[in-house]
C-alpha positions as CSV (number, residue, x, y, z in Angstrom):
1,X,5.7,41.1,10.4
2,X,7.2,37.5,10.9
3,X,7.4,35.6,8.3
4,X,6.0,32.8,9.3
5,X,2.6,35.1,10.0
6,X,1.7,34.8,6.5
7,X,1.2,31.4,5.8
8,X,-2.2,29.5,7.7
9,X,-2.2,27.9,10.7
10,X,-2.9,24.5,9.8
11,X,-3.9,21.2,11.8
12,X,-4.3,17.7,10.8
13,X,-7.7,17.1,10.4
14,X,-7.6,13.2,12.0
15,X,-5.8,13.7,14.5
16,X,-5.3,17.9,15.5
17,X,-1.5,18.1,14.9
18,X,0.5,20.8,14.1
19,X,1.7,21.3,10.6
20,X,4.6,22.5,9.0
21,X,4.3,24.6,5.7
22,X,7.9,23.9,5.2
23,X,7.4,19.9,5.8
24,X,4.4,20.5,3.3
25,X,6.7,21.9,0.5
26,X,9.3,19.0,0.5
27,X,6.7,16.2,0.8
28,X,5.2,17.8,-2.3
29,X,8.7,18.4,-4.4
30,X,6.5,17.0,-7.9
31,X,4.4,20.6,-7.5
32,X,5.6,24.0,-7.6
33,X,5.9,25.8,-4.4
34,X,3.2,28.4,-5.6
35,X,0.7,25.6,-6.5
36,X,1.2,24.0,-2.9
37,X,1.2,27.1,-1.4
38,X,-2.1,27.8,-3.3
39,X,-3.3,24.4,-1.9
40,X,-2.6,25.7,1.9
41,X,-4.5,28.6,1.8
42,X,-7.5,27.1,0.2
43,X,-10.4,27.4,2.7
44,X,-12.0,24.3,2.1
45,X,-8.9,21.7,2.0
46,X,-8.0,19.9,5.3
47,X,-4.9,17.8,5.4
48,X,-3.7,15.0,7.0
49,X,-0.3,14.7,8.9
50,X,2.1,12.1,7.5
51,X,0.9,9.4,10.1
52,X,-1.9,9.9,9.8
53,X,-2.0,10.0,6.0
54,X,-0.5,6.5,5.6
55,X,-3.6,5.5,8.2
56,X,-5.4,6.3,5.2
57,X,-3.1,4.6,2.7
58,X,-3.6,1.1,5.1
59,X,-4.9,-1.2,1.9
60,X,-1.5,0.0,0.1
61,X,0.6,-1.3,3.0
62,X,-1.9,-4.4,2.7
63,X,-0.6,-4.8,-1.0
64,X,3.3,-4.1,-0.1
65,X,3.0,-7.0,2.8
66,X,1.6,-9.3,0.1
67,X,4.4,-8.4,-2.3
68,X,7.2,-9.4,-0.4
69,X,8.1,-10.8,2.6
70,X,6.2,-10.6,6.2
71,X,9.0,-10.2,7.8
72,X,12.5,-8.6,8.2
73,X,15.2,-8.4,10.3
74,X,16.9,-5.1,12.1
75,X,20.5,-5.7,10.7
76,X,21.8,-4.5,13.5
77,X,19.9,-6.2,16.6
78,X,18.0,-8.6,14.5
79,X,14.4,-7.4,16.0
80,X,11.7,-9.1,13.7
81,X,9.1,-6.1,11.8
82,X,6.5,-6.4,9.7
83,X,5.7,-3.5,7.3
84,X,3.5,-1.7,9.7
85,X,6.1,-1.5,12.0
86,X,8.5,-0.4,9.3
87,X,6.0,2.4,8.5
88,X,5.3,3.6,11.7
89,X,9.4,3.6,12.6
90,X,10.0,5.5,9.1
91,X,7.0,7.5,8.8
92,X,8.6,10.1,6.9
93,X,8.8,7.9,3.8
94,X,6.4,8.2,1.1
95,X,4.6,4.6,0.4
96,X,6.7,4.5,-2.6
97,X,10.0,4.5,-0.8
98,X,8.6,2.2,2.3
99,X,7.8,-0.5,-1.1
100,X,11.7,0.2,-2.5
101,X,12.9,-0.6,0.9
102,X,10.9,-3.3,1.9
103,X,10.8,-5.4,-1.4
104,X,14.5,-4.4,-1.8
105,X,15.9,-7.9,-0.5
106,X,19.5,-6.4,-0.4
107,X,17.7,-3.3,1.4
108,X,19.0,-2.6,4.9
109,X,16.3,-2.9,7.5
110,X,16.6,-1.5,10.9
111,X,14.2,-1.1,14.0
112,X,14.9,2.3,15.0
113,X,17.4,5.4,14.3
114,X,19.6,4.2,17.3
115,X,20.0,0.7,15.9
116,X,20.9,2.8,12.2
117,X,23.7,4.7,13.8
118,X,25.0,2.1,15.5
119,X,25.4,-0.4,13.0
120,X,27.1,2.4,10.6
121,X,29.4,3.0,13.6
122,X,31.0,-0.7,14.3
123,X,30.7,-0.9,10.6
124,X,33.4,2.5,10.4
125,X,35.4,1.0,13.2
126,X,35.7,-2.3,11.3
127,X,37.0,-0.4,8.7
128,X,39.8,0.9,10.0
């Protein structure tokens, strides 16, 4: 049998996508693998996908954009976001690391992955 056979077939509830038991486990590394496995096969839990999750979490962004500033700069094109871009762009962050980042003045910002790479790439060359 494949391994992957054993665990449920899950969807996001809000929006239908596909989820990952493995993407699960290491967005939930505070709780042992059996309790969140425990959690996946419980019939009457739905979960959310990540984007869908911080959709729910909108009144926190709310509270991070009146922390700090409204806007920041890509460092490497100089593209203007606001923290629901940010999200949105990094949605693979937990709230508490998008807050770090995004109240972190000395934080790096960037628009995209491209924009990322690219500024840690002249930075290399610059180096040398």
């Amino acid at each position: 049998m494949d391994e992957h056979k054993k665990f449920k077939e899950r969807n996001c509830w809000a929006c239908g996508k596909r989820l990952n038991i493995y993407d699960f486990l290491s967005d939930n590394l505070e709780f042992t693998p059996e309790y969140i496995l425990k959690l996946w096969h419980a019939p009457i839990l739905e979960f959310h996908c990540c984007e869908c999750f911080k959709n729910l979490k909108i009144h926190e962004l709310k509270l991070i954009k009146n922390l700090g500033p409204e806007k920041r700069n890509c460092q490497n094109c100089n593209i203007s976001l606001d923290i629901y871009k940010f999200s949105k762009i990094y949605n693979f962050l937990k709230l508490k690391e998008l807050k770090d980042i995004w109240l972190n003045e000395n934080a790096l910002i960037f628009c995209s992955g491209y924009c990322e790479k690219y500024y840690y790439k002249i930075k290399k060359r610059k180096r040398k």
